[in-house]
N, C-alpha and C positions, 0 to 999 in steps of 0.2 A: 504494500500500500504506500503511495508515494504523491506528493502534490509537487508540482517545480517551475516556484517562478520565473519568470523571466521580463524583461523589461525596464528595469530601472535603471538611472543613469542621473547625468549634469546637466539640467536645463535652465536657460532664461526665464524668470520671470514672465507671464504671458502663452510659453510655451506649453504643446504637449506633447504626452508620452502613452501609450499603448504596453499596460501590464498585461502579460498571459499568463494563465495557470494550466500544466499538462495533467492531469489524475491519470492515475494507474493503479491497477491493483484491487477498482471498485468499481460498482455498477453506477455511474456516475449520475444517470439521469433521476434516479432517487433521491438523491441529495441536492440539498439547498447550499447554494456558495456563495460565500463574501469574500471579501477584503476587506481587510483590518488595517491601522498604520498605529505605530507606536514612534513618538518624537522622544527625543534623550529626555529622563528626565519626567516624561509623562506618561499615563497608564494609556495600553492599549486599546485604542477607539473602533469601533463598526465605523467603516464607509459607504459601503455599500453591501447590499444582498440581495442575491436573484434565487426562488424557490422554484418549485420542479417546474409550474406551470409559466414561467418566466414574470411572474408579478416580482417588482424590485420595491426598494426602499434606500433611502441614503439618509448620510447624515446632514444635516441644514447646513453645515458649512460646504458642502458639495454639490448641492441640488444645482441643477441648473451647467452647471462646469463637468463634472465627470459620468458617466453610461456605464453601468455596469450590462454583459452581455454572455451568451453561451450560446457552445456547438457543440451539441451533445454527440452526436455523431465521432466526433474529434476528440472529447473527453477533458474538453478548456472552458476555460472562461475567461472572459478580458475585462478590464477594466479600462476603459478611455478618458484620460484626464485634458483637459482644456486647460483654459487661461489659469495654470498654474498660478501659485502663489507661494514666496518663501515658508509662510507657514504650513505649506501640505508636505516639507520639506519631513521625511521621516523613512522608517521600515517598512514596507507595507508586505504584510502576510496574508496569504491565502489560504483560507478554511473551507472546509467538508462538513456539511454537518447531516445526520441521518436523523428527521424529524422523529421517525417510530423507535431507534433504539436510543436516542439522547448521544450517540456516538460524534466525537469530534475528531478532527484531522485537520493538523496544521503544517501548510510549507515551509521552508527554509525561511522565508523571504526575502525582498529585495530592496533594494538603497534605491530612495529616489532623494535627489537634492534640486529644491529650486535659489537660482541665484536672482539678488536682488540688481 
């Protein structure tokens, strides 16, 4: 069982970046996925989550700027961030979560830095 970020990197202020998540190991389309981000310093946040039937929700500091997405077929999820901001500047980890056994699954995750 395996989740593997991918995506993160050094962006402008303004800019954006496309997270992927690969799963393996599980029947993906059962489970609801997020991405999470943890900044030095602060607890880790929900950013966004897409459940089996693709209903999403985000956090109000995201609404509107990042999409959270899935290809079930593929076994990923993306997150699409827009007119970044230094403050989204953080870890962002991708989760598994299995509604019916309360089972969770977390990526490595990835370094995203926004510069000002």
């Amino acid at each position: 069982v395996q989740l593997q970020a991918s995506g993160g990197g050094l962006v402008q202020a303004g800019g954006s970046l496309r997270l992927s998540c690969a799963a393996s190991g599980i029947i993906f389309s059962i489970y609801s996925m997020g991405w999470y981000r943890q900044a030095p310093g602060k607890p880790r946040e929900l950013v966004a989550a897409i459940i089996r039937g693709d209903t999403t929700n985000y956090a109000d500091s995201v609404k509107g700027r990042f999409t959270i997405s899935r290809d079930n077929p593929k076994n990923t999820v993306y997150l699409k961030m827009n007119s970044l901001e230094p403050e989204d500047t953080a870890v962002y980890y991708c989760n598994a979560h299995n509604n019916w056994s309360g089972i969770d699954i977390w990526g490595q995750g990835t370094l995203v830095t926004v510069s000002s």
